[in-house]
Every structure is written in C-alpha cells, then in structure tokens.
Backbone bond lengths (Angstrom), bond angles and torsions (degrees), N, CA, C in turn:
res aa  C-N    CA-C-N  psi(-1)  N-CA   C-N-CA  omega(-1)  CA-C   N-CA-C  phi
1 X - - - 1.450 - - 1.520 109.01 -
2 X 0.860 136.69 133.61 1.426 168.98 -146.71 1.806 118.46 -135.97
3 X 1.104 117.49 106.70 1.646 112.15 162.33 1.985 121.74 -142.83
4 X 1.236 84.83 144.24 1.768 90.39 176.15 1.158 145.64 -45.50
5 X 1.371 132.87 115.67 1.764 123.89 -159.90 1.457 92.83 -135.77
6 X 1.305 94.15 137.98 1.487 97.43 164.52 1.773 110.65 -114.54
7 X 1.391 127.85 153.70 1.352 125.87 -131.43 1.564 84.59 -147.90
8 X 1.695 138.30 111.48 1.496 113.32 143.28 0.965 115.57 -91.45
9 X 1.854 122.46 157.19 1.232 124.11 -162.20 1.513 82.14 -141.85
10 X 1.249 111.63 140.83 1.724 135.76 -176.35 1.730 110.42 -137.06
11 X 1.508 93.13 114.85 1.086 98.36 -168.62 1.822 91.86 -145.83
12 X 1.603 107.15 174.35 1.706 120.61 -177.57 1.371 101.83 -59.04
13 X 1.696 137.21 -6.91 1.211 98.78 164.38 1.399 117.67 -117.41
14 X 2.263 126.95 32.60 0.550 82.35 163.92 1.934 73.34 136.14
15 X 1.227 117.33 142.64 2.035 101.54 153.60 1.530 121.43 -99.45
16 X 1.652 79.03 159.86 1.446 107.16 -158.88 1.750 100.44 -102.21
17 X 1.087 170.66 135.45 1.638 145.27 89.80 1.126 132.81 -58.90
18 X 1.713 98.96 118.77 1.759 117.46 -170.18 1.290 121.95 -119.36
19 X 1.507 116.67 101.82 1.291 117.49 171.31 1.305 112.76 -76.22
20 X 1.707 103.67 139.04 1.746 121.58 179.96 1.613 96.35 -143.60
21 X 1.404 85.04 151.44 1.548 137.05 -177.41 1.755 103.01 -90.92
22 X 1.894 132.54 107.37 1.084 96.86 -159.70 1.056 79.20 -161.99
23 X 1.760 108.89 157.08 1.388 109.08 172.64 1.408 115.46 -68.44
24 X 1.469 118.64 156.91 1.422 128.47 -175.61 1.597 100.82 -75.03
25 X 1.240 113.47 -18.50 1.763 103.29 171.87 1.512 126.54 -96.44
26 X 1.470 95.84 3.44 1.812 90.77 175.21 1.709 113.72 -96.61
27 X 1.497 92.70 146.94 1.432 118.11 -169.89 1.250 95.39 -60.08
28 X 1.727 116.93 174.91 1.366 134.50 -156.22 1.462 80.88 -100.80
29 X 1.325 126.48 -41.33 1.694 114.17 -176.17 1.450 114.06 -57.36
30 X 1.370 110.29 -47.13 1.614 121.04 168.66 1.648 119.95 -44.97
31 X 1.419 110.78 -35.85 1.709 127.36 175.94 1.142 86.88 -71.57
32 X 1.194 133.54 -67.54 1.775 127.69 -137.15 1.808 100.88 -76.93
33 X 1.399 110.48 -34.24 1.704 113.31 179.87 1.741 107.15 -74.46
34 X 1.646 100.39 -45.77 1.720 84.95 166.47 1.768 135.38 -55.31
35 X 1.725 85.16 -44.29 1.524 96.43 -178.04 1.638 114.31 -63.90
36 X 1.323 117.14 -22.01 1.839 137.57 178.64 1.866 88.65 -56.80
37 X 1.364 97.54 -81.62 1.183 117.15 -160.72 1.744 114.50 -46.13
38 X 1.715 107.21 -18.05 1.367 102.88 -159.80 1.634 95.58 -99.54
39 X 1.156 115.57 -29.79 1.318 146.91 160.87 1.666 112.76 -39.06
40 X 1.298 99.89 -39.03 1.784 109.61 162.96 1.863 97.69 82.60
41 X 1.566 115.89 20.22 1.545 134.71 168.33 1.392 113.83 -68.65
42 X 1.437 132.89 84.95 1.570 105.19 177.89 1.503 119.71 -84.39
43 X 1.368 107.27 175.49 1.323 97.22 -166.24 1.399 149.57 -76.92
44 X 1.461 104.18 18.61 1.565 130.94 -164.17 1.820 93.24 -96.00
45 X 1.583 97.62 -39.81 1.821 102.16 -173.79 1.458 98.92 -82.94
46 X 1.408 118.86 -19.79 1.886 94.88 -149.67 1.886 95.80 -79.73
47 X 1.400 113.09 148.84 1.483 105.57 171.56 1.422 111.30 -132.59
48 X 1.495 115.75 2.54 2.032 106.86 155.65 1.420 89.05 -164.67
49 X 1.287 102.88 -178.19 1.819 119.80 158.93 1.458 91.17 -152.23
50 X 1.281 114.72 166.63 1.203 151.71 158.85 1.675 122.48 -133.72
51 X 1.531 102.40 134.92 1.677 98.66 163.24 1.539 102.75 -97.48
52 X 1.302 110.85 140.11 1.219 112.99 -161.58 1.866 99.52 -132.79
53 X 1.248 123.97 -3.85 1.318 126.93 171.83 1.690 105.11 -151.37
C-alpha cells in the first residue's frame, strides 16, 4: 500500500515542495531523504525537511 506526501525541503538554494508516492510504513526521515534526493538537494546544502501533508 502506497499513499501521497508532500515533503518541504529547505536548503542554501532556497525551498523545495515534493510530492511522493510512498509506502504507508516509511518514516518521515525516510520521506524527507527521498524527497532531498528527488529534489536534486545534496547534502552539504540541505538544512531541514518537513512532511507537511
């Protein structure tokens, strides 16, 4: 099972909002590193995420 999250990610260049497709058992840390990564944020810039939906 699978459901929709949307993720902001704040980083040095700026925020991001990232909708993902995700299992219903992954952690919000797991959202926020996917949503980083999909976001094209590496990890020297990124400075929080939040799931926010």
């Amino acid at each position: 099972m699978t459901r929709t999250v949307t993720v902001e990610i704040r980083s040095a260049q700026g925020t991001d909002i990232v909708d993902l497709e995700a299992c219903v058992l992954a952690t919000d840390a797991a959202l926020v590193d996917q949503a980083r990564q999909q976001a094209g944020v590496s990890g020297g810039e990124f400075k929080q995420g939040q799931v926010i939906a």
